[in-house]
C-alpha positions, 0 to 999 in steps of 0.5 A, a space after each residue: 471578532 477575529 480572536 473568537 473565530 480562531 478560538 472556535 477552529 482551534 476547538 472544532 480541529 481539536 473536536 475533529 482529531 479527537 473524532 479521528 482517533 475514536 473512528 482509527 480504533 475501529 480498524 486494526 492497524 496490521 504488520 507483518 505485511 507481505 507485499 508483492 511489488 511488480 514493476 519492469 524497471 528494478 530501480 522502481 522495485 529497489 526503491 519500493 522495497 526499501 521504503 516499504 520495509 523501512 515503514 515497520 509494517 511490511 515483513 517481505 517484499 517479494 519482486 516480480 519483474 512483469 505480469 507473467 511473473 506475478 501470475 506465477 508468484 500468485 499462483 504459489 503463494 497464498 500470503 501476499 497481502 497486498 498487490 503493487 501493481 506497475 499497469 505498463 509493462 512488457 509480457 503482460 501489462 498491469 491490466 492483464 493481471 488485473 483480469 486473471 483469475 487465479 
């Protein structure tokens, strides 16, 4: 009966959300982020920077234009969290970065 099998997957979702929820509270959610943002094309950048900020959990957004430059940003900052990295770019591609050991 159709009412029955709608009943049952309301019920199993409802089960699986909560199952969710119980698993979220093993992971920290964490804020304050710094982020470092590499990408050759500044609007790209601008426009990450603003939706990153705008998520509450990012406290700096730091730019690098290239790959040479994030090596350089890397090298001077031990805070950076989190590496968005663009894999085309001129100097030193995404790649490149990738393989760096700093």
């Amino acid at each position: 009966d159709w009412a029955a099998y709608f009943a049952e997957t309301v019920r199993n979702k409802q089960s699986n959300r909560y199952e969710g929820q119980k698993n979220k509270s093993k992971y920290e959610t964490r804020y304050n982020l710094v982020v470092l943002a590499v990408d050759d094309d500044l609007i790209n950048l601008k426009l990450l920077k603003s939706m990153l900020k705008k998520s509450g959990k990012v406290a700096e957004v730091i730019e690098a234009r290239n790959g040479s430059d994030a090596i350089g940003v890397l090298k001077s900052r031990a805070d950076i969290d989190l590496i968005l990295l663009d894999i085309m770019m001129p100097n030193m591609d995404g790649y490149e970065v990738c393989q760096i050991k700093i």
